[in-house]
N, C-alpha and C positions, 0 to 999 in steps of 0.2 A: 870961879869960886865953886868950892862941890859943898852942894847943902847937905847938912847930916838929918836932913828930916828923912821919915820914915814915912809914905802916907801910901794909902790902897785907893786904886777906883773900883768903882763895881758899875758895870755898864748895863742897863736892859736897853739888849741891842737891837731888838724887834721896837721896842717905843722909840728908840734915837733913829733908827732908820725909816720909819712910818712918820714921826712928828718930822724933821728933815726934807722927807720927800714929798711933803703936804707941805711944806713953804716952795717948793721947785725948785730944789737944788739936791746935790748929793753929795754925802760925807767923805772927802779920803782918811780912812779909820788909819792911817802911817801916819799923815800931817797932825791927826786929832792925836793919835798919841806921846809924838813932840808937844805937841802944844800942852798936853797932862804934864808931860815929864817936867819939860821945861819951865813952865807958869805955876805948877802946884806940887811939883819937888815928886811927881809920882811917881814912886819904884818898881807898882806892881799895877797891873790893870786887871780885872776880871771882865771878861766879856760872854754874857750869857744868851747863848741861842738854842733856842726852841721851835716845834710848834703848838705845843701845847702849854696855851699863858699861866696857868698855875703852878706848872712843874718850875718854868723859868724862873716864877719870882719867889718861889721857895728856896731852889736853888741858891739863887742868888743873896735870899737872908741867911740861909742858912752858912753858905761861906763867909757872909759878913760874920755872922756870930764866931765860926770856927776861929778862923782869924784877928778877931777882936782884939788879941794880947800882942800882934806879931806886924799892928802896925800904929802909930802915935794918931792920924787920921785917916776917915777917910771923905772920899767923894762919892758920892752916889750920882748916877745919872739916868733920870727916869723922866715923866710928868705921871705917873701912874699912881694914881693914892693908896694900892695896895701896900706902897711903901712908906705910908705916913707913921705906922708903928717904929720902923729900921730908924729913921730920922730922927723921931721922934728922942728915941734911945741913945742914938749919939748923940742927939745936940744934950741929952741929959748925962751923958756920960764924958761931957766933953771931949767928943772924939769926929764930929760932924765937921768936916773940910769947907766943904760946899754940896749942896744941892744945885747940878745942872740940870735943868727942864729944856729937851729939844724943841718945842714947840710954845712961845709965851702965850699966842689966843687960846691954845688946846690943854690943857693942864687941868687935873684935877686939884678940884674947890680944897682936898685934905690937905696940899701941900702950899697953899695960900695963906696958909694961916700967918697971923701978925708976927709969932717968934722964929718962922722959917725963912722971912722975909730978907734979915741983913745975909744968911747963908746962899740965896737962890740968885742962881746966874743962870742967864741964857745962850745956847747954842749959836743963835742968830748972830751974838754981838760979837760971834768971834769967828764968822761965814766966811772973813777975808782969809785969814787963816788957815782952814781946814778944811774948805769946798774943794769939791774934787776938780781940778782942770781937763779942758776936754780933752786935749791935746797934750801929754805928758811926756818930756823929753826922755831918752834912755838914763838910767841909772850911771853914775860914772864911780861909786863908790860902795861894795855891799853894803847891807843893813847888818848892822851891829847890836845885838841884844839876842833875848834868846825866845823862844816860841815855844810853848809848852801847850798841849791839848787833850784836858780829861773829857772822853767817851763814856757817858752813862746811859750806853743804850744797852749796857745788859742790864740794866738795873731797872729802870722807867721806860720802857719806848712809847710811843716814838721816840726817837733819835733826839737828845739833848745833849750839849756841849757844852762846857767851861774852858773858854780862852785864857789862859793867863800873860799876858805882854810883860816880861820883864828887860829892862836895860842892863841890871846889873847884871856885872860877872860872876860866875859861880864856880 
């Protein structure tokens, strides 16, 4: 069955990968995006890296905003409360998928709140899934989708990135 849903993630990857590696395990970001596409119908992933945390989560609202019209929802994946505004706004705009928090003891109090509740999933409950295996057999078939990556280090440096993970054909 091909779902006709349209939905976006938006990933802060420096919190998914810190919240993650502070349980002791690590993420396979392939497996994690099967499991978006497949579980939550997600067409499009944004994954944003930085080193510098402000630039990131600006970044990252600010493609949500750009984007807004060009997907039905989305997911957000953070535990960082600077994002409690973005959330905030979709769940008011009914356009809020899910809020994933990589880490449930480590999460900021903004995103606790009682109406972000039925939205928030956690990373952990889906470890079997998308933990990286020590040992990873050879590939027996390419990866299929496409890889796209905006460089905005002429713009802000240091060096920030916007990953975009898409499946679909273009």
């Amino acid at each position: 069955m091909i779902s006709k849903e349209n939905n976006f993630a938006f990933i802060d990857s420096q919190n998914l990968n810190l919240g993650i590696r502070a349980q002791g395990w690590e993420l396979d970001f392939a497996r994690f995006r099967v499991y978006l596409k497949d579980k939550h119908y997600i067409s499009k992933a944004f994954l944003f890296i930085g080193y510098v945390k402000g630039n990131v989560d600006a970044e990252l609202v600010l493609h949500a905003m750009i984007h807004i019209n060009d997907f039905d929802q989305a997911l957000i994946v953070t535990g960082d409360g600077d994002f409690h505004c973005l959330v905030e706004y979709l769940l008011e705009q009914k356009k809020l998928l899910a809020l994933m928090v990589p880490n449930r003891k480590k999460y900021s109090g903004l995103l606790k709140r009682k109406y972000f509740l039925p939205y928030t999933r956690f990373v952990a409950d889906i470890r079997n899934k998308v933990q990286k295996k020590r040992k990873t057999p050879m590939r027996t078939k390419p990866h299929q989708g496409t890889l796209s990556v905006r460089d905005n280090s002429s713009i802000s440096p240091p060096k920030i990135m916007s990953i975009a993970l898409s499946t679909s054909k273009q």
